[in-house]
N, C-alpha and C positions, 0 to 999 in steps of 0.2 A: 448853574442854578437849576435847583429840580422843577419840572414842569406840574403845573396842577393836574389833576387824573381830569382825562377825557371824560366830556359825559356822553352820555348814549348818542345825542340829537346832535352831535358834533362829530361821534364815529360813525352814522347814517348819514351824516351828509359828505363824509370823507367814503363811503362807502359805495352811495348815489356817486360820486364823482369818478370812479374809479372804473363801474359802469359804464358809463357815459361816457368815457377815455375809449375805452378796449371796444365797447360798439362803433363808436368812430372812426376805430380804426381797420374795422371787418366788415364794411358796409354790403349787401345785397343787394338785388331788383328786388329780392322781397327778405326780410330779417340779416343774420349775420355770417358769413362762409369764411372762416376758419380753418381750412386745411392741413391735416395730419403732415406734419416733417415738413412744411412749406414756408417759404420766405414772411407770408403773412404774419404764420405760429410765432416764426423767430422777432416779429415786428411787434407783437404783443408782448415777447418776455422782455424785448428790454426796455419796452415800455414800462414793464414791472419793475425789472432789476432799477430802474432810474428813481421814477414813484416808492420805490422801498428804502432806499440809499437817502433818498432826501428827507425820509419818515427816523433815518437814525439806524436802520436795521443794517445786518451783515448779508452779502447777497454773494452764492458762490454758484458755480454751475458744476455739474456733475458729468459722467462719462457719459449718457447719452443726452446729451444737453440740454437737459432740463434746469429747471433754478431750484435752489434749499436756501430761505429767508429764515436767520434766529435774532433773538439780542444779540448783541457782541459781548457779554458774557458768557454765551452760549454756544461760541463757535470752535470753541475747542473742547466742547464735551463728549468723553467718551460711549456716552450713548444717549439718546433723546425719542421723543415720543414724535411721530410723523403725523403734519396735519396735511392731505392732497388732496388734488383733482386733476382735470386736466384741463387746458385752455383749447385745445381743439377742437371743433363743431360740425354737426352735419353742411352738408349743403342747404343754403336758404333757411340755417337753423334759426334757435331762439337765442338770447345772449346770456341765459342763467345758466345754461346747462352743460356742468363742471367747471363754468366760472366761480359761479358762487362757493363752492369748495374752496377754491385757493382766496378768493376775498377772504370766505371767514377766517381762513388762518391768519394772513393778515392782518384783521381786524382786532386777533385775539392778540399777536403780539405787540400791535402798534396801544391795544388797553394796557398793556402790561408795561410797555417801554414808559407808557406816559405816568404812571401810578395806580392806573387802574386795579386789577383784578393781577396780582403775581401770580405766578408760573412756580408750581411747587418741584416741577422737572424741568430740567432743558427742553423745549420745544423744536421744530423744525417744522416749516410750512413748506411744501412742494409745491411746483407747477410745475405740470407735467406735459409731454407732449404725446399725442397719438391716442387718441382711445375710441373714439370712435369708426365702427367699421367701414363706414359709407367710403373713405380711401382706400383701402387695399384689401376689402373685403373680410377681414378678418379686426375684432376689437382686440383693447386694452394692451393697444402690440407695446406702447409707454411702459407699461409697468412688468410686462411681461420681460421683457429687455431688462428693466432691473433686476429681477429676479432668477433670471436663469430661466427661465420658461416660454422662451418664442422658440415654434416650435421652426422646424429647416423649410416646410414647404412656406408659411407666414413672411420667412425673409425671404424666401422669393417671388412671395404673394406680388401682381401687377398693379399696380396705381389706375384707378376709374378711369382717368384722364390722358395721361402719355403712355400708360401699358409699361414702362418700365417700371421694373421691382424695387421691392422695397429694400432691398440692399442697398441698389443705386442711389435711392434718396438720401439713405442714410449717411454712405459715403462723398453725398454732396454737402452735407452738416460737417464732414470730418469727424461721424464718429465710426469709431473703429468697430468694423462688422466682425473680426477672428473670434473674439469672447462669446458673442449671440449666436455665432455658427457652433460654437461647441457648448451652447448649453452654461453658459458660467454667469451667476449675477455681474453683472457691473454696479454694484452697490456692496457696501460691507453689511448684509441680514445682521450679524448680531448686534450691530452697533443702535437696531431701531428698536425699540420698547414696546412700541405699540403703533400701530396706524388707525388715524382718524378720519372719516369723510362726512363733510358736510353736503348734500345733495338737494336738487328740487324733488318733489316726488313726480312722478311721470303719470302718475294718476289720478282719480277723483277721492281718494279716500277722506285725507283731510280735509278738502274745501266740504264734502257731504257732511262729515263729522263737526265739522267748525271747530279745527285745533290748527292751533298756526304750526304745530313741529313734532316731531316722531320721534323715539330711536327704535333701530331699525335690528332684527332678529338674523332677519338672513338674507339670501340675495338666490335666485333661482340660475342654476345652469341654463345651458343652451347645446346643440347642435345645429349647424347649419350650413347651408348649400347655398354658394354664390350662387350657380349657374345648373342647374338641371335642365339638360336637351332631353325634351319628349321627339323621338326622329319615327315618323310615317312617310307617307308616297304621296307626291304632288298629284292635283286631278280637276278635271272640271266638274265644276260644282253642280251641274246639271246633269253629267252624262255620266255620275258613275255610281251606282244603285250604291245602296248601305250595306247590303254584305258584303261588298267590293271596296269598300273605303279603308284604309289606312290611317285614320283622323287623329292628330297629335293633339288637338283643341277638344276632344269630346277624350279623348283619355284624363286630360288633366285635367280635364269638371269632375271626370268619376273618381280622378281619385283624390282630387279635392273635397268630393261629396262624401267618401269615406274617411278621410280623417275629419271631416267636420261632425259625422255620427259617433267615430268616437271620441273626439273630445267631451261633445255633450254628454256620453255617456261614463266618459271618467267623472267628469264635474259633479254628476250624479251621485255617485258611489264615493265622494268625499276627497278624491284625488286631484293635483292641482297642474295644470296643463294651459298654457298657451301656446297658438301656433300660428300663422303668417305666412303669406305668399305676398310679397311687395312688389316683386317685379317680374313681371309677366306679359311675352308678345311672341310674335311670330315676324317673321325676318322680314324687314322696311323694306328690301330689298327687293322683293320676291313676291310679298304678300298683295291678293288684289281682291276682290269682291268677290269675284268668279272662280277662284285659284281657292281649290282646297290644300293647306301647307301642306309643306314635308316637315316643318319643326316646327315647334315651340318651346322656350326657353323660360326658366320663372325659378326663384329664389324659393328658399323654405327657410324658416326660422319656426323652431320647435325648444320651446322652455316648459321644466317644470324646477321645482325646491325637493323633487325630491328622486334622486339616482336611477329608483326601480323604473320610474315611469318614463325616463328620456332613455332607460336601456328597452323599453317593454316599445315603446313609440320607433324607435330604430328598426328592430324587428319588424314592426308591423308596417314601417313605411316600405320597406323590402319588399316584404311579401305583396303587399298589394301592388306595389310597382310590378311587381313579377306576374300575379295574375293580371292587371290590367295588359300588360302586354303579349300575352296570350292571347286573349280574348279577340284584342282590338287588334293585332297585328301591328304592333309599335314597338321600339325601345325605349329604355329610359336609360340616360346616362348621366348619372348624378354628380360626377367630376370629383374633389375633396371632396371630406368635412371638416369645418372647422367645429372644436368642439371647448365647452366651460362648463368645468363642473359644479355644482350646487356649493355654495360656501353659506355656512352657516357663522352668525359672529361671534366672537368669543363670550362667555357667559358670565365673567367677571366684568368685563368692558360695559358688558352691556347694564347687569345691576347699577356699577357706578355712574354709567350713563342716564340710568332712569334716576335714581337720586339724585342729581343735576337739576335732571329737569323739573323733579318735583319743587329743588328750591327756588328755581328759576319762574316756575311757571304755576306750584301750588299742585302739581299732578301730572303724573306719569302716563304716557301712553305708547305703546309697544306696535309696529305690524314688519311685516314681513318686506321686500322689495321684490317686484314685480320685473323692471330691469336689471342689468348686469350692472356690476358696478368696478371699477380700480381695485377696488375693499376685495372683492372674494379671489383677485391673485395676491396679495397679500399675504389671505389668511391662508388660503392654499401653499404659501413659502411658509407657513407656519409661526406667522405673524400673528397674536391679536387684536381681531382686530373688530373697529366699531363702527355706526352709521348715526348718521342724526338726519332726518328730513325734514324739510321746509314746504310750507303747502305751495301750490302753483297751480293756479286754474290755466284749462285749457290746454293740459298737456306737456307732452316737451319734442323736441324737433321739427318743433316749426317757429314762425316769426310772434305767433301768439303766446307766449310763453307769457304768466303772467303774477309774478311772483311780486307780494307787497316786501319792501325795503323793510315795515315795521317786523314781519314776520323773520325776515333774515336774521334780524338784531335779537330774536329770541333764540333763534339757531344759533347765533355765537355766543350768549350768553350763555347757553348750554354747555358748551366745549368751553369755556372761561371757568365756568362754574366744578366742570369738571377738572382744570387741568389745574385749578389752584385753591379751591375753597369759593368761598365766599369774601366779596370788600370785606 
């Protein structure tokens, strides 16, 4: 007997529940810890694969063991439209972020299974594993695996935690590392149509604007350094005049203090630049009140949307690294780089994406993503590919993540509206 179509305030509270499952099951001292390729991730999918089987859906897992949810009329289609995220999380993170991704796919096909809103393509909903850097220093290593694009140092990137690499993890999943060591998707690329991602936004822009959802233009590259050692000479802190010092803590103010001048002054000139130092000390070991270091250690993260300026930013971190250590009588030893290049989203995806929403929501609204996202290695395999965002006060990676349910359901009304018309 066919079921009656789902109505919204029945797929929001199948949705609220679904939530409310996966944060239970990823509990913190403070929000939810999810770790990349870890027993937890795997506790989460088949917490899904169960949750999706019982909703009617097809649930298969793939070469790096991620899950693909369609109808069951849709599981032997020769190609299909990708809807992903990832279920993985910072440490002490929030629970929307890259959940809400794979919910909305979910969502859109459990409206379709029921009557809802059809599917004028085969779909396929991903949940992904690994995208977050905070494990092995390096993002999106999930999708990047499917596509043929983890690069050789990445699989042997070291885990925050036990220092073994990410091979090892991998091979403790049983998935087969020989394909990722040579560069070969583990996925069939032409079999996907499109790739879609539903995300929180990591910003203020929507809550300031008062729009519950976005689609999204493009996604900003990065380069970055796990670990940069700034290395000086130990000394006491009293007895060794300043032009005798060797100070790895007055190096990295200065040349923090200069890339801070110029960012402000690209921002200036119309140019789009962020940059970050997250983690930064001087060795527990060692370090005393009286004791001027011999090192300091600290992360860089350097994004912009646009090529010239993270090639023009490279240069210049060099260089200045190179005069500051002249000066000061320091080195700098920047170890990697991990590097993503700027992905812009496809320009058809995205028109049909803003007419979605205009019928969804009565009007279109466009911005750029300030984060990385799954989407820009995608479109980088030469995917089309799209974004929709959902407002979120307060951020994203941390436990305040604060995403209203009412605004999600305009999020997948979005991708429903896209993927099939209108009821």
């Amino acid at each position: 007997m066919k079921q009656a179509p789902l109505q919204d305030a029945t797929l929001e509270a199948l949705a609220a529940h679904v939530f409310a499952e996966i944060r239970a099951l990823s509990p913190d001292s403070a929000g939810v810890s999810r770790p990349a390729f870890s027993g937890i991730e795997t506790k989460v999918l088949d917490w899904l694969a169960e949750f999706a089987r019982a909703e009617g859906l097809c649930v298969e897992e793939d070469a790096g063991r991620n899950l693909l949810f369609c109808l069951p009329e849709h599981a032997e289609a020769p190609r299909w439209v990708l809807i992903g995220s990832h279920v993985d999380s910072v440490p002490m993170g929030g629970n929307y972020d890259g959940l809400a991704g794979v919910v909305a796919g979910l969502m859109v096909l459990i409206r379709a299974a029921r009557g809802g809103r059809g599917l004028a393509r085969p779909v396929k909903c991903l949940a992904m594993r690994g995208e977050e850097s905070a494990w092995f220093g390096a993002c999106y290593l999930g999708s990047k695996m499917l596509t043929g694009q983890l690069p050789a140092e990445e699989l042997a990137a070291s885990h925050r935690g036990d220092g073994r690499s990410l091979a090892a993890h991998l091979e403790d999943l049983g998935i087969d590392t020989a394909p990722l060591a040579a560069r070969q998707p583990i996925c069939d690329l032409d079999r996907i149509e499109e790739y879609l991602e539903l995300h929180i936004e990591q910003g203020p822009l929507l809550v300031e604007r008062g729009l519950p959802a976005a689609v999204v233009s493009g996604i900003r590259g990065n380069f970055r350094h796990r670990l940069i050692r700034c290395i000086g000479q130990a000394g006491h802190s009293g007895a060794v005049p300043r032009a005798y010092r060797h100070d790895p803590v007055l190096a990295f103010a200065e040349l923090m203090h200069r890339l801070d001048d110029t960012w402000d002054h690209l921002l200036r000139t119309g140019r789009d630049l962020v940059l970050t130092s997250g983690i930064v000390g001087t060795d527990a070991q060692s370090h005393a009140i009286a004791r001027i270091p011999d090192m300091l250690g600290f992360s860089l993260d350097i994004r912009s949307q646009e090529t010239a300026v993270l090639a023009q930013m490279r240069d210049y971190l060099r260089d200045q690294m190179d005069d500051i250590a002249r000066s000061r009588g320091v080195r700098f030893e920047t170890g990697p780089e991990v590097a993503v290049a700027p992905a812009l989203m496809d320009p058809d995806v995205i028109a049909r994406l803003e007419a979605a929403m205009a019928r969804s929501t009565g009007a279109a609204f466009t911005m750029a993503s300030g984060g990385g996202h799954d989407a820009a290695v995608f479109a980088q395999a030469g995917i089309p590919s799209g974004m929709v965002f959902v407002r979120n006060r307060n951020g994203s990676h941390n436990p305040e993540e604060a995403m209203d349910l009412a605004d999600f359901m305009v999020g997948t009304s979005i991708l429903s509206a896209y993927l099939g018309g209108e009821e």
